[in-house]
C-alpha positions in Angstrom: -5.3 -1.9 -19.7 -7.9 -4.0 -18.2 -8.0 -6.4 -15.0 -9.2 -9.1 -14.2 -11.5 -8.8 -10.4 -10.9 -12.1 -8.4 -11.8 -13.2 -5.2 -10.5 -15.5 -2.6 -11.3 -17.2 0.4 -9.2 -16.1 3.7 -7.6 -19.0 6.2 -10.8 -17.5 8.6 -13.8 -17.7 5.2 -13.4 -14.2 4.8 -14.4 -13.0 1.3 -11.9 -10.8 -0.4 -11.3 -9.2 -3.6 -8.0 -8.6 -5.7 -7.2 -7.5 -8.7 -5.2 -8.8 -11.3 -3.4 -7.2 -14.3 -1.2 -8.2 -17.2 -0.2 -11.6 -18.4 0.6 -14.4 -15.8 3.2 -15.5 -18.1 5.2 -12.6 -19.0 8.7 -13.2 -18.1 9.0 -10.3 -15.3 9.0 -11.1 -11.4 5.1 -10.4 -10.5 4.5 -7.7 -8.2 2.7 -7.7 -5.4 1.2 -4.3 -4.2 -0.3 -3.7 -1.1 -2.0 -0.4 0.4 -1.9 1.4 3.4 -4.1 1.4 6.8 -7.2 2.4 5.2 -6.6 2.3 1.6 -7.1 -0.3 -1.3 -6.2 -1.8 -4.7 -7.5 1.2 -6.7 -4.4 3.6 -5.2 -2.1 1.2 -7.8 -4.3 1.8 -10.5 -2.2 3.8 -12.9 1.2 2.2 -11.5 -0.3 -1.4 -12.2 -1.4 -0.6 -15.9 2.0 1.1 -16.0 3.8 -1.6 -15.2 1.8 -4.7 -16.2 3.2 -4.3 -20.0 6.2 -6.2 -18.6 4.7 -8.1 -15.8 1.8 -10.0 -13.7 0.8 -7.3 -11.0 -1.6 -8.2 -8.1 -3.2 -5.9 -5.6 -5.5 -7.3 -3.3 -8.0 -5.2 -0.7 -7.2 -6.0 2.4 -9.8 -7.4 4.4 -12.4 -4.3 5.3 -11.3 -2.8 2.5 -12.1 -1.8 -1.1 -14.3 -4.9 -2.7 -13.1 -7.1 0.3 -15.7 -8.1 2.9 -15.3 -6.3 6.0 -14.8 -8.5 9.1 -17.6 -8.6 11.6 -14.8 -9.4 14.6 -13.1 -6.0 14.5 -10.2 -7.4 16.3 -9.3 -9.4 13.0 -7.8 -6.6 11.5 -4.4 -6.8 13.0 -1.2 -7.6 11.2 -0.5 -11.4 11.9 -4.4 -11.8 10.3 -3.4 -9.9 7.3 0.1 -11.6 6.6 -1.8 -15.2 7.0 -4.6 -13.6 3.7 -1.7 -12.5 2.2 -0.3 -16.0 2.4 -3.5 -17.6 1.0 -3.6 -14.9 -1.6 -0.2 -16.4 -3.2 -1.4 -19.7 -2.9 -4.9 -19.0 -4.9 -2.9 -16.8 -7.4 -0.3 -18.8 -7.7 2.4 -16.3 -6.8 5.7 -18.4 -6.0 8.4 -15.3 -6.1 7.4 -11.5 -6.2 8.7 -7.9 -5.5 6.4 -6.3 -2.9 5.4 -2.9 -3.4 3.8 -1.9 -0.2 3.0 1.5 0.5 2.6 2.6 3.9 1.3 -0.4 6.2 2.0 -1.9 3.4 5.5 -1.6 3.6 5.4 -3.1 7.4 3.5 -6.2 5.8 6.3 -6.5 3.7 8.4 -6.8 6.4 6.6 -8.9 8.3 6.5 -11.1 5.2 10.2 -11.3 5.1 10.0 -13.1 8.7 6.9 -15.3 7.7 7.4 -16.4 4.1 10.9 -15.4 3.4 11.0 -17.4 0.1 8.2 -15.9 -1.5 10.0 -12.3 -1.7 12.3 -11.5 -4.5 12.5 -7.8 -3.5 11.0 -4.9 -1.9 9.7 -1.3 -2.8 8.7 1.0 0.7 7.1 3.3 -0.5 6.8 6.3 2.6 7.5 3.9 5.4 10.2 2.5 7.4 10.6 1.0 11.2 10.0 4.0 13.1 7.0 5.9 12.5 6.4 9.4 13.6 4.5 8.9 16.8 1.7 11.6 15.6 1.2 10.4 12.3 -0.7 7.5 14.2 -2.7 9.9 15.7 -4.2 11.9 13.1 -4.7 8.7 10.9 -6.6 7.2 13.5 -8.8 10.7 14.0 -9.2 10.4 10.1 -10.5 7.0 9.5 -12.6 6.6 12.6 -15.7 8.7 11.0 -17.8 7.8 7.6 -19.3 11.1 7.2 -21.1 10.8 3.7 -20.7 13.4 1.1 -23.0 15.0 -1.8 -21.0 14.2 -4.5 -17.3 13.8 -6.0 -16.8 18.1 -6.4 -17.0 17.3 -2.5 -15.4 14.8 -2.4 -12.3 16.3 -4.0 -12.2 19.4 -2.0 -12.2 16.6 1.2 -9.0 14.7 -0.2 -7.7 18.2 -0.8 -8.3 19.3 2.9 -7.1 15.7 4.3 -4.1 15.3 2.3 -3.1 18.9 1.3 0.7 18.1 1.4 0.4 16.3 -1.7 1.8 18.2 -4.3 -0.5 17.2 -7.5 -0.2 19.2 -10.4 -3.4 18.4 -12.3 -7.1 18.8 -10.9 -7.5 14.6 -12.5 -4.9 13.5 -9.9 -7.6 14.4 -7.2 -10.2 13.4 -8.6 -8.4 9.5 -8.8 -7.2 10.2 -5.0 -11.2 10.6 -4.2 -12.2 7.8 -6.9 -10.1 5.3 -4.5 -11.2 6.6 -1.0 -15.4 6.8 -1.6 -17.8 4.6 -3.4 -20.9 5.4 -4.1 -24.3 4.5 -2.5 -27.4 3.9 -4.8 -28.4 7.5 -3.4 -25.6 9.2 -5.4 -24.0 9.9 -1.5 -20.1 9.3 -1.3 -19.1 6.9 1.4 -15.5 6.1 2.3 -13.5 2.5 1.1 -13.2 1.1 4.5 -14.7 -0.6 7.4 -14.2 2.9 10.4 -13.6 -0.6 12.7 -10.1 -0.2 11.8 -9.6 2.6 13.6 -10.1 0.8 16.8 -6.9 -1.6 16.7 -4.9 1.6 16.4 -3.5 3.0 19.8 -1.2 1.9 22.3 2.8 1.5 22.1 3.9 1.1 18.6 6.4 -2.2 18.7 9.8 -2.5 18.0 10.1 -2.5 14.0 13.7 -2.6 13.1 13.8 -6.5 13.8 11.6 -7.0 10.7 13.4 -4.5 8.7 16.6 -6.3 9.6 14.8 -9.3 7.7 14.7 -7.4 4.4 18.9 -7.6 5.0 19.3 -10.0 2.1 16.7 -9.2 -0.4 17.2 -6.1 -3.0 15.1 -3.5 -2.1 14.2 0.2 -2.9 12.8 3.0 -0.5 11.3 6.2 -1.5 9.9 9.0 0.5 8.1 12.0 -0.2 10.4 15.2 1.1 7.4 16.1 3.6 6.7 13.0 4.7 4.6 13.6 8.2 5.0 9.4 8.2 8.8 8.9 7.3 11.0 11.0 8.9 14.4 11.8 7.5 16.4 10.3 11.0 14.5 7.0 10.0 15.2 7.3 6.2 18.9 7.9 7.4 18.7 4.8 9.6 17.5 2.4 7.7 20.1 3.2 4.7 22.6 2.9 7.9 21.1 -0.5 8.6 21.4 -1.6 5.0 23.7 0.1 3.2 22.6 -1.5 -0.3 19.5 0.0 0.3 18.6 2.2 -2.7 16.7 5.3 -1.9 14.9 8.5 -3.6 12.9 11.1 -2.5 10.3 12.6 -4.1 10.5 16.4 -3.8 8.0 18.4 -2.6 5.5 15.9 -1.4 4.2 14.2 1.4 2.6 11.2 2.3 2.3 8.9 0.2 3.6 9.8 -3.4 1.5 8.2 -5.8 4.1 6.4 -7.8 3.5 8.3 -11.0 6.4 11.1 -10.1 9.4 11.1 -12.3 11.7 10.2 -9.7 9.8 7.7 -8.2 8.9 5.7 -11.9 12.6 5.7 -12.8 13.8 4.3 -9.4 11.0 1.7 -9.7 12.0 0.8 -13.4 15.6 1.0 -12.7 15.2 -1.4 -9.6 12.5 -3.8 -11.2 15.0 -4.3 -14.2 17.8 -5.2 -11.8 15.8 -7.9 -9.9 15.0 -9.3 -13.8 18.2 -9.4 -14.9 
């Protein structure tokens, strides 16, 4: 499955870069996919090819990002700037309805779309998040993306995604290999560079807000969380909570792993089918 690399222009004149697979026409709700804090549109690779057989599926880079231009004002990349390129985003795609899958801070955009374009949601997939996070989870993900620290080559790499994320539970050597595919590019050198502006990393810090309001604006819509069982992000108190808070929420946990499941475990593809086919009809 091929797609199709498009760019738009953000409210601000930002450059940035989405990608968009399957047929615009096909009958299933489009889905919206959007990455966490320092990731980008390649982590929905396999799930988007997956899935675009029965439906339009759009994941953009967020801005410092992936293909997206990274913002010289590094106070830009806050939520209320991302929500308004989101916005723009479903206006030059012309998205009118979609399920957002939102993995990670991608799962607090989708919340925070619920309170700023409330129409535009038909349903949401969490995918390792909720509204509390684990307080040191912050902490070692700022640590991780403050540094570009340029590598050899992709057996490096590898063995750095291994270190950084070793309570992933991937069975095959190729599942690593597409986890360090989507976190470094490549320089003209043949050195390995990572996908994001380290700027980022600077708008972490401080008090994390009260979340729960947002979630409680998810209330209506049909929605689906998942967690992996080791989640250092999504604690099982908050997974508990929020299923308190909304008791139609469906939820699965992926054993064995942590943060983020990659979307491609058993569990986790027939919840998402299961879910998707619902919100179709």
């Amino acid at each position: 499955m091929t797609y199709r690399e498009r760019r738009y222009s953000a409210p601000d004149g930002l450059s940035l870069a989405y990608r968009d697979y399957g047929d615009p026409l096909s009958p299933g709700v489009p889905l919206l996919c959007l990455s966490g804090l320092a990731r980008n549109a390649k982590d929905f690779a396999y799930f988007a090819e997956r899935q675009a057989g029965r439906r339009r599926v759009v994941c953009p880079d967020i801005r410092g990002r992936g293909r997206s231009d990274y913002d010289p004002n590094w106070r830009n990349y806050r939520p209320e700037v991302y929500l308004s390129d989101i916005a723009a985003l479903l206006a030059a795609a012309n998205l009118h309805h979609v399920v957002v899958c939102g993995t990670s801070m991608g799962g607090l955009l989708a919340m925070g779309l619920a309170v700023t374009n409330p129409t535009a949601l038909a349903g949401v997939i969490f995918n390792d998040v909720g509204p509390a996070i684990q307080p040191q989870a912050i902490g070692r993900i700022q640590s991780m993306i403050a540094r570009n620290e340029p590598l050899p080559g992709w057996p490096a790499a590898i063995a750095k995604v291994k270190q950084i994320h070793a309570d992933l539970n991937y069975d095959h050597e190729w599942k690593w290999r597409r986890l360090a595919e989507a976190t470094y590019r490549e320089d003209e050198a043949g050195r390995l560079h990572v996908e994001w502006d380290t700027n980022i990393a600077r708008t972490l810090g401080g008090q994390i807000p009260d979340l729960w309001p947002f979630f409680r604006a998810i209330r209506r819509l049909p929605a689906l969380a998942i967690r992996g069982e080791i989640s250092p992000v999504l604690s099982r108190e908050t997974f508990a909570a929020m299923l308190a808070e909304k008791p139609d929420l469906i939820q699965v946990t992926v054993p064995g792993t942590g943060h983020a499941p990659a979307l491609d475990e058993a569990e986790a593809e027939q919840a998402i089918d299961d879910f998707l086919a619902q919100i179709d009809g």
